[in-house]
N, C-alpha and C positions, 0 to 999 in steps of 0.2 A: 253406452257409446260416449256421453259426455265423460265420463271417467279416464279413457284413453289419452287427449292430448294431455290432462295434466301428468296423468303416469311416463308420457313420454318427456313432459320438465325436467319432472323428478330423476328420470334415469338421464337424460343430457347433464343436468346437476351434477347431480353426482357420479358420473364418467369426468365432466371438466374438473372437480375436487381430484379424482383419485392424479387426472394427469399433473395437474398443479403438484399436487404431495408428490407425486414418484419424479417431477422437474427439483424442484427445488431440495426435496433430498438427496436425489444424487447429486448436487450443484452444493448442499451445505458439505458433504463431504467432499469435496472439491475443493471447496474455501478450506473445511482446516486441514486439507493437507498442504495446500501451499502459505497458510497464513503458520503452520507450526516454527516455519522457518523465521518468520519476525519475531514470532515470539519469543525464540533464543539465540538471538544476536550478539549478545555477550558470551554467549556460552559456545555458540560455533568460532567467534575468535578466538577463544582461549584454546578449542582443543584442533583446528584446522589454519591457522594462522601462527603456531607458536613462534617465538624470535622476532616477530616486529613487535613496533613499539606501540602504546594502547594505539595513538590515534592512528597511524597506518593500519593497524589490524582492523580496528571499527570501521573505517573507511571502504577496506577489502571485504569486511563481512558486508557490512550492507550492499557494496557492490555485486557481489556474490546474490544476495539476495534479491535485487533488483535485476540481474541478466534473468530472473524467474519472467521479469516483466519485460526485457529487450525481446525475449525471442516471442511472447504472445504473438506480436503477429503476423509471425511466419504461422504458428498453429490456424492464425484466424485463416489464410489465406490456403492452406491444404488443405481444413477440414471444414471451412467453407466451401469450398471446390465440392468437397463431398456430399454435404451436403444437399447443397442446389440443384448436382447432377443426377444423386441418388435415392436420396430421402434423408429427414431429422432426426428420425429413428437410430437406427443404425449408427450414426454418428456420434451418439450417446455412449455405444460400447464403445467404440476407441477411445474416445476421451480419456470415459471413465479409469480404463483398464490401463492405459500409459500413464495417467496423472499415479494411480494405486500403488504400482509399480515400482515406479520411481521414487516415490514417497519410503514406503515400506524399504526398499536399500539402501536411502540415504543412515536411516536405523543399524545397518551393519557394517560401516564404512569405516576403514579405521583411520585414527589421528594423524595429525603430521608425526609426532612423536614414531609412532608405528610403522610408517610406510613413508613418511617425509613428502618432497614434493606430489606424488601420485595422491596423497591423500586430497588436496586441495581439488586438485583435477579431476577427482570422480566425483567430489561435491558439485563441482562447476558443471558438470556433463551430465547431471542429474536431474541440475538445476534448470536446464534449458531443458531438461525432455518434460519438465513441471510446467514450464511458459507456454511449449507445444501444445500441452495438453490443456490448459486454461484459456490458451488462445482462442481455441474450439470449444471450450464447453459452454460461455455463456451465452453466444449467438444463438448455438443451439437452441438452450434452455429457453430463453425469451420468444424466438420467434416459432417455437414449437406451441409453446401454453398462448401465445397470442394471435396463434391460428386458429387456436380452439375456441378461442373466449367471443362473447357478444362486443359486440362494438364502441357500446356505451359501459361497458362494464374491464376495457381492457386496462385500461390504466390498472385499477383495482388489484385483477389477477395477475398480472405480470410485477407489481409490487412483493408478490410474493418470493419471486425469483430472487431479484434487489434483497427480500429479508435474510436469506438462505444465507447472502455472503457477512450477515452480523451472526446470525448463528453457527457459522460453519468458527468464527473469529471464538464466540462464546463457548465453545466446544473446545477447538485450540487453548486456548488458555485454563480454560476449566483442566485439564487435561493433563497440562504442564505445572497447573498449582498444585493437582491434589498428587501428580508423581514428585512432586521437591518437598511435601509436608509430607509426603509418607518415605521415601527415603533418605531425606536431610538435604540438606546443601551442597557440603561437599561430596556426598556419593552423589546427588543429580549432575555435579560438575564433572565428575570423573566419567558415569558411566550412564548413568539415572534419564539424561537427557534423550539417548537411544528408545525410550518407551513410549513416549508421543508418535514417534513415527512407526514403530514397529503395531502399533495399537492399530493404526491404520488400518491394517489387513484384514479386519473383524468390518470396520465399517465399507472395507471395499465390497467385501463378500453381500453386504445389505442392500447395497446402492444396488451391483449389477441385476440382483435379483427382482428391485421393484422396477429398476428401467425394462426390465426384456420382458413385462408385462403389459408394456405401453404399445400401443399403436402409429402408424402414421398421420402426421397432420393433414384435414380433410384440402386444405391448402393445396399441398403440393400435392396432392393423392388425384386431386380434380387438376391440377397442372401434369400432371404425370399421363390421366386419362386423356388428355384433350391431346396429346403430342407436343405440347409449349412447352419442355423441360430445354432449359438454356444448354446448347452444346457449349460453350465458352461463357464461364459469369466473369472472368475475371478481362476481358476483353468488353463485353455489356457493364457491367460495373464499375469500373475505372477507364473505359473508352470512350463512352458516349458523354459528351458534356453534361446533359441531363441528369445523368446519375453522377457523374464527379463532380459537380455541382453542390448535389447534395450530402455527398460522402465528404467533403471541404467544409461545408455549412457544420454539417453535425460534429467534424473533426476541432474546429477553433470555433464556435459556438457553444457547446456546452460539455465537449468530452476532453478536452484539454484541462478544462476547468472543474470537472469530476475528478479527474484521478489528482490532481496538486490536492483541492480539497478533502477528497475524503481520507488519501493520505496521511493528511495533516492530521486529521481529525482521530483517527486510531492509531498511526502507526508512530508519526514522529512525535505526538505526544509520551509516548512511553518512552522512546527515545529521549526526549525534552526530560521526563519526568526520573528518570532511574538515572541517567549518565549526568546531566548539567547540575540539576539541584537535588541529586544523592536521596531518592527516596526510594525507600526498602523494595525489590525487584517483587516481592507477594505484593505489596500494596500499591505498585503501578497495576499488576495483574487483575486485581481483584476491582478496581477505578473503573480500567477497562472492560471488564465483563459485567460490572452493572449496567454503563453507560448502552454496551453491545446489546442488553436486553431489554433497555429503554427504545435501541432505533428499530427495532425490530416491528414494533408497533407504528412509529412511526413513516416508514415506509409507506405502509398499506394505506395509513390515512392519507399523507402525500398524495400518492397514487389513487386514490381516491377522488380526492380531492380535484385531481387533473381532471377526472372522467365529468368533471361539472366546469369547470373554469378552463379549462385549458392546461396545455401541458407546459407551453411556452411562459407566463407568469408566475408558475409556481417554481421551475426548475431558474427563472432568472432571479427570484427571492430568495433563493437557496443559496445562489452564488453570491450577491450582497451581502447575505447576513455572515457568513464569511468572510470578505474580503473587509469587511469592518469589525469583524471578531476578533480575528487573531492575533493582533500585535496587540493590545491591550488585555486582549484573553490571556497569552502565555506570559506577558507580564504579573498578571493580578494570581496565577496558577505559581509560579517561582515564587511569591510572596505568603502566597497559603501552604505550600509544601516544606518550604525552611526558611520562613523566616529572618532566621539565626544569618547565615548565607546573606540573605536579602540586605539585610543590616550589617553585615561585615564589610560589604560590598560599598554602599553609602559611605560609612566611616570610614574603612583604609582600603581604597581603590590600589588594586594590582597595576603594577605600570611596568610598559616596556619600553626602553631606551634602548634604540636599533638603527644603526644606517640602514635606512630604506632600501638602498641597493642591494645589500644582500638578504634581503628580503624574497622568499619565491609564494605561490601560490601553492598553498600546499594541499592540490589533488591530483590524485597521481594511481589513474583508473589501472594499470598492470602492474604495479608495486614495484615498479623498477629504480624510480627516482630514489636517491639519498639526500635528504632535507638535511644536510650538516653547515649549515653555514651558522655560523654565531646570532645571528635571527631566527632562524628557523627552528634551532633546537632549545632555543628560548618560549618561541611562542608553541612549540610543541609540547614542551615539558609542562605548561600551564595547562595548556587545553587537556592533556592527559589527566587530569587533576580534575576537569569540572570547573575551572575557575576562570572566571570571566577577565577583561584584564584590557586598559587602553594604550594605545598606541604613542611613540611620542620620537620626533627624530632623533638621534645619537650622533655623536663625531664621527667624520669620514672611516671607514676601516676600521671601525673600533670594536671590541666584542660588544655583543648586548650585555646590560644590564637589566635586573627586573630588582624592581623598587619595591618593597610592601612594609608600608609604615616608613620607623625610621631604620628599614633594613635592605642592603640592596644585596643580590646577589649578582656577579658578574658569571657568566657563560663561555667559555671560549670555542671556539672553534676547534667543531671535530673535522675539516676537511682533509684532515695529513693524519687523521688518527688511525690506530689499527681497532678492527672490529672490538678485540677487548679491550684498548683502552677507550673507546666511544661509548660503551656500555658501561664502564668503570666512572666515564665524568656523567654520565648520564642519573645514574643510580645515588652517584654523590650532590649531582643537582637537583634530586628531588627532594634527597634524604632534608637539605637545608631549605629547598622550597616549602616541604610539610611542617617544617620547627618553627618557619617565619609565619607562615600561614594560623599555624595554631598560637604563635603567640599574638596574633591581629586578630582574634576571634574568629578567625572562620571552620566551619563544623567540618567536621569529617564524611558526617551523613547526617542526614534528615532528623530532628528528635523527635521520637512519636509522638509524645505527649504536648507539642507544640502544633503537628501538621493539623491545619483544616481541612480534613475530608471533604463536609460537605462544599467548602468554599471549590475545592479542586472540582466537584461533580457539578455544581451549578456550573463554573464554566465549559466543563466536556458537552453535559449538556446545551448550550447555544450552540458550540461547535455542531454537536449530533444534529442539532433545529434543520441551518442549512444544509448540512453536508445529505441529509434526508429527503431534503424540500429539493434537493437537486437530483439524489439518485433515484427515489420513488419512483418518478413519472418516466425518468428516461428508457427505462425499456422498451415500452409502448411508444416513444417517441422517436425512437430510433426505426421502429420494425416498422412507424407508420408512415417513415420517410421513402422505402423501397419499396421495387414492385417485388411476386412474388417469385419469380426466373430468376433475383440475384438478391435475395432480400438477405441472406444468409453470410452469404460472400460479402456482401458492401455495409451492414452495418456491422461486421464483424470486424475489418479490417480500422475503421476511426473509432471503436468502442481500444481495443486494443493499442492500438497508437495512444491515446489518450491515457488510458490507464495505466498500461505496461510504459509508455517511455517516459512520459510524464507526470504521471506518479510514481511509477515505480523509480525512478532516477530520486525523488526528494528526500528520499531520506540521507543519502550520499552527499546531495547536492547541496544541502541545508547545513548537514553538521560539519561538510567541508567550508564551507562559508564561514561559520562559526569559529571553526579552527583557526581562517585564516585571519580575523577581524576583530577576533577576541570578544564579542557582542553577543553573546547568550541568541538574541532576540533578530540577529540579521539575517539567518536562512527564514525568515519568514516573508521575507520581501519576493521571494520566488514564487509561492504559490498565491502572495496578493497579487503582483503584477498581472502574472497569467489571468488569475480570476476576474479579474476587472477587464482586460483583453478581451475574454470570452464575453461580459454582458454586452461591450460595442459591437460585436461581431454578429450575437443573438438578437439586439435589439432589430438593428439595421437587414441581415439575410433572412434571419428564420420566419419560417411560415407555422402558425399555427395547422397543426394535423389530428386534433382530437375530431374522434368518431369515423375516421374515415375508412368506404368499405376495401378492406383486404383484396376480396377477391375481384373487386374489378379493378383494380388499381392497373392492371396495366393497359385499359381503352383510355388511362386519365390522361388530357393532356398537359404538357408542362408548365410548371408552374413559376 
């Protein structure tokens, strides 16, 4: 008889393991089908953007990439709904099978070249039924394994979830490296790139198959039984002050400040590290997938960690160590990646001489603007380049000039030009911007035998420290803010607003910044701000929520 209760450990055990594995694998396929799209940002411009000029195209790509994260959550708020009213279960298959979908077509979509304007618009419409569907899957994911889990042990298990989306990233790129070393460059450029996505289909097949082995969570299944399943969560969830209350707290307390950082910390990094200081697109990849394999582990310790200290101290040490990282971090990362750059840069400083006034702001989220003013297509023509470059005022009306060394080149204005001749002074102001460029020392690209690797990964790593010490815990810290009639619905809707507009907008927001300022290192000021934001907002509202029990949470009174 003594033998029974521990056989029945053993099998609660391991049922929580299998539900953990069949969560977070369907959830790492989730991450790389929507992280395959970062991973070839350069390559979706070139074959979905042709005719604009690089940095409009990169802009429009990453835009593109980021409505993945606009429309989240409208997903969180549909398939939240479902949910709360249904069950967690269930909600797994949608996700999963619209994210699959969607993914595996964007693989057969053809170019602008091909079908022209349509081509853009079925990426775009693609791209939002991927946000719909990611909107929904990590609510899910978290508050399904953290129904299951013991109390003292949830941080822990719901870190796993948090790991899914470094592995799903590690997958992604694994995926995208070994198809560019096995078909070369320019066939991945032409055509090569289609097999990331299309590979998809093999890992959809895997996911649905371990989710529809899963069960409902005992959570809602004893909400389900009792009759308390919420007719309205999103009226309970964002009606009652109490819960929007807390759905504001978690929103600019630490999820606004999750997605700027962890952003930063995978995505705009590659961006930073392949587009500003020209290092070889395998060796941003490869940076990134050791680092991916590093946070993976770290998570769980995080999350660990929280299930003894709290979850509130470790996720607000995550956000510090960030918001003091990164401007010195991606300084010290341009200086270990090309040096060469670094040093041209110090020595013969790029200069623009521009009447301020015809000066515009050049983001331009529907691509309609034309930046042809004698300033704009000066400091675009730079930025197109990778090349850093200061500002400096010009005579009234005058064209810009751009200075490097003892070499200036003067720009005139395309605004009376015709398309071919705008393209014509365009091509002939790079052709002289590259001759003055390379006679100033500045490299083309990165020299391998110069770049310091490990100097680049000691710094990804601090970045990974925080950006871990913040996402670990928040799982657990989110599911243990709500009751469980809308737990679904409301920490799905500030997990997504956080991530999806807030991170997902940095990458856009950053290298537009960059473009406009000429300053390598000034889109970094967006996710410092925000992240300092978030620790006044954590320190002052949040309530520590470790250990608290799930299921009676809704006799608790407010806090």
């Amino acid at each position: 008889m003594s033998a029974h209760p521990h056989s029945e450990v053993a099998k609660n055990k391991s049922n929580l393991r299998t539900i953990v594995a069949a969560s977070a694998a369907g959830t790492t396929f989730e991450w790389y089908d929507f992280f395959i799209f970062g991973a070839l940002t350069s390559i979706i411009t070139k074959n979905f953007f042709t005719g604009l000029d690089d940095t409009t195209g990169m802009i429009l790509a990453l835009l593109t990439f980021a409505l993945g994260f606009l429309s989240r959550p409208f997903g969180a708020l549909l398939f939240g709904h479902i949910g709360d009213r249904k069950g967690r279960k269930g909600t797994f298959l949608y996700t999963i099978l619209l994210m699959g979908a969607a993914t595996v077509l964007i693989g057969f979509l053809p170019t602008y070249e091909q079908a022209g304007i349509l081509s853009p618009l079925l990426l775009v419409g693609l791209r939002i039924l991927q946000g719909i569907a990611m909107g929904g899957e990590y609510g899910g994911a978290v508050v399904y394994v953290a129904e299951h889990a013991p109390a003292d042990k949830r941080g822990s298990y719901t870190a796993w979830i948090q790991a899914s989306a470094s592995l799903g990233l590690v997958i992604a790129l694994l995926v995208v490296f070994l198809t560019r070393t096995a078909v070369k460059e320019e066939a991945f450029a032409e055509w090569g790139w289609r097999i990331p996505f299309i590979v998809s289909s093999v890992l959809l097949a895997i996911s649905v198959y371990i989710r529809a082995k899963t069960a409902e969570s005992p959570a809602f299944r004893a909400l389900h039984e009792s009759g308390n399943v919420s007719k309205a969560p999103f009226k309970e969830a964002f009606g009652q002050w109490s819960n929007l209350r807390q759905v504001l707290i978690a929103l600019f307390g630490f999820m606004t400040a999750q997605g700027v950082v962890w952003y930063t910390t995978f995505f705009y990094t590659q961006v930073f590290l392949e587009k500003s200081v020209k290092l070889a697109p395998t060796t941003v990849n490869l940076l990134v997938m050791g680092i991916s394999i590093v946070s993976a582990f770290l998570y769980v310790f995080w999350g660990g960690l929280s299930d003894r200290v709290g979850r509130k101290p470790v996720m607000i040490l995550g956000i510090a160590i960030a918001v003091l990282s990164f401007v010195p971090g991606f300084h010290l990362m341009a200086r270990f990646a090309n040096p060469a750059l670094d040093d041209a840069v110090n020595r013969t400083p790029v200069v623009i001489f521009a009447d301020a006034r015809q000066c515009s702001v050049q983001f331009d989220p529907v691509g309609k603007a034309q930046f042809t003013s004698s300033c704009d297509l000066a400091k675009s023509l730079v930025t197109s380049l990778g090349v850093p470059y200061a500002n400096e005022d010009g005579p009234y009306k005058a064209d810009a000039v751009i200075q490097i060394g003892d070499r200036t080149i003067a720009v005139q204005s395309g605004d009376t030009l015709s398309k071919a001749e705008l393209t014509t002074l365009k091509t002939n102001a790079v052709t002289d911007l590259k001759a003055a460029l390379k006679a100033a020392g500045y490299p083309e690209k990165a020299d391998p035998a110069r770049v310091n690797l490990l100097g680049i990964f000691a710094v990804l790593f601090v970045f990974t420290v925080g950006a871990t010490a913040l996402y670990g815990p928040m799982a657990s810290a989110l599911v243990e803010m709500f009751p469980t009639r809308i737990r679904y619905t409301a920490l799905s809707l500030p997990y997504n607003i956080g991530t999806g507009w807030f991170g997902g907008l940095l990458p856009a927001i950053s290298f537009a910044m960059v473009a406009g300022s000429g300053n390598l290192f000034f889109g970094l000021w967006y996710p410092v701000i925000i992240g300092a934001t978030a620790i006044a907002v954590a320190l002052i509202f949040m309530k520590e929520t470790k250990g608290r029990d799930l299921h009676t949470m809704e006799d608790q009174p407010e806090r």
